[in-house]
ZANU-277878 format. One line per 2 residues: number of its first residue (from 1); their letters; for each residue x, y, z of C-alpha. Coordinates in pm, 1 decimal. Layout:
! ZANU-277878
NUM> a> X Y Z ~ ... $
***
This chain:
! ZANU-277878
1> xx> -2027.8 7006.7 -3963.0 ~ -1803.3 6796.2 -3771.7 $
3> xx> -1916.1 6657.5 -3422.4 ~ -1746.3 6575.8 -3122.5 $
5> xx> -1868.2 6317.9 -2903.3 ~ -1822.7 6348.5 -2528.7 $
7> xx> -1932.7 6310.9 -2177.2 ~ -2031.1 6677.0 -2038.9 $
9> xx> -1958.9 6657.1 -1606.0 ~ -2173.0 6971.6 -1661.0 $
11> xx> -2457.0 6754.3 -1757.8 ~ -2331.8 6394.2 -1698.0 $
13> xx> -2444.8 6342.0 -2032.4 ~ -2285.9 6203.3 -2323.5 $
15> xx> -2342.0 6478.6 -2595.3 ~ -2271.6 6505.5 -2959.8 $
17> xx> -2136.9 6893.8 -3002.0 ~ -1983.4 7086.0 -3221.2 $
19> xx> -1569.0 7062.2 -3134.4 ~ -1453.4 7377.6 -2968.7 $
21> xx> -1238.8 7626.0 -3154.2 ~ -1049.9 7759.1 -2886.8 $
23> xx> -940.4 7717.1 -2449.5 ~ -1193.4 7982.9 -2422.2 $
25> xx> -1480.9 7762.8 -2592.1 ~ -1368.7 7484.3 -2431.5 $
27> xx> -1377.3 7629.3 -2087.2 ~ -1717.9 7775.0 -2160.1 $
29> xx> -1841.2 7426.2 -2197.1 ~ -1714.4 7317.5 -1864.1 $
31> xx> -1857.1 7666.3 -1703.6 ~ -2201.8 7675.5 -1501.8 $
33> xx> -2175.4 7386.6 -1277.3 ~ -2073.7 7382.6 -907.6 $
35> xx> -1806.9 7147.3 -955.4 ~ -1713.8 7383.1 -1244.8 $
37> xx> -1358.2 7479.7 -1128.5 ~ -1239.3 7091.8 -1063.0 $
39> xx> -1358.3 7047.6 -1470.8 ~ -1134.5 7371.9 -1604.3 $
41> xx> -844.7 7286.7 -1374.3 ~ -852.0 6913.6 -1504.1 $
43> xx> -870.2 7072.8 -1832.5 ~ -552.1 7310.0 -1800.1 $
45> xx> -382.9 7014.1 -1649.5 ~ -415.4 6816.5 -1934.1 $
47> xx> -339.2 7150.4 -2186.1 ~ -7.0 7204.4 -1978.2 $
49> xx> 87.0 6828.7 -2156.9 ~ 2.0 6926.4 -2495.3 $
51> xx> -269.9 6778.6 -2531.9 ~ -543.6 6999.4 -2812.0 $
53> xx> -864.0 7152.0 -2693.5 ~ -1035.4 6863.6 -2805.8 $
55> xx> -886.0 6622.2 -2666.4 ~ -844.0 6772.7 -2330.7 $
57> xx> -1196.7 6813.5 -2313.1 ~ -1258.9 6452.1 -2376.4 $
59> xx> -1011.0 6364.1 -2144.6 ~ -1184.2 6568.6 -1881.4 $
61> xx> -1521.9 6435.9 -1958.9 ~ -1353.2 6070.1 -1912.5 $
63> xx> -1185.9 6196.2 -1571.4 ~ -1536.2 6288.2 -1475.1 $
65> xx> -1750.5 6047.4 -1594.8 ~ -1566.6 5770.9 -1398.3 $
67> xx> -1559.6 5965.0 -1115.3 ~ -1935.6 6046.0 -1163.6 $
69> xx> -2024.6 5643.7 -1213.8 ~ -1822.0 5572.1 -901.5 $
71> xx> -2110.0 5764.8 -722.0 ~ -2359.6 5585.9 -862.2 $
73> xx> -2516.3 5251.5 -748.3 ~ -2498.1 4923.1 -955.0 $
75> x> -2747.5 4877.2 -1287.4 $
***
């Protein structure tokens, strides 16, 4: 089975998951979180350029992941 490797805002996790099949699947992944309707509108944003499911949602883990670091303190 092929993996996808990503950082899940969700979670703020880097995962290793199965690739999603569909927007649906994709915005699944993104669902449960507080902050989950920033992560599915960063998604759509970057679907509206054409980008695939997959790599919008790698995109949007990378949006969040800096954003999420930025928060953090050094080390």
């Amino acid at each position: 089975m092929q993996m996808m490797h990503w950082y899940n805002p969700t979670t703020r996790a880097d995962e290793d998951v199965p690739p999603p099949m569909s927007d649906a699947q994709a915005i699944e992944m993104l669902s449960g979180h507080p902050d989950s309707d920033r992560f599915i509108e960063e998604y759509r944003r970057l679907r509206a350029i054409q980008l695939a499911p997959v790599e919008a949602l790698i995109s949007t883990g990378e949006t969040f992941y800096w954003e999420h670091r930025r928060g953090q303190p050094p080390g």
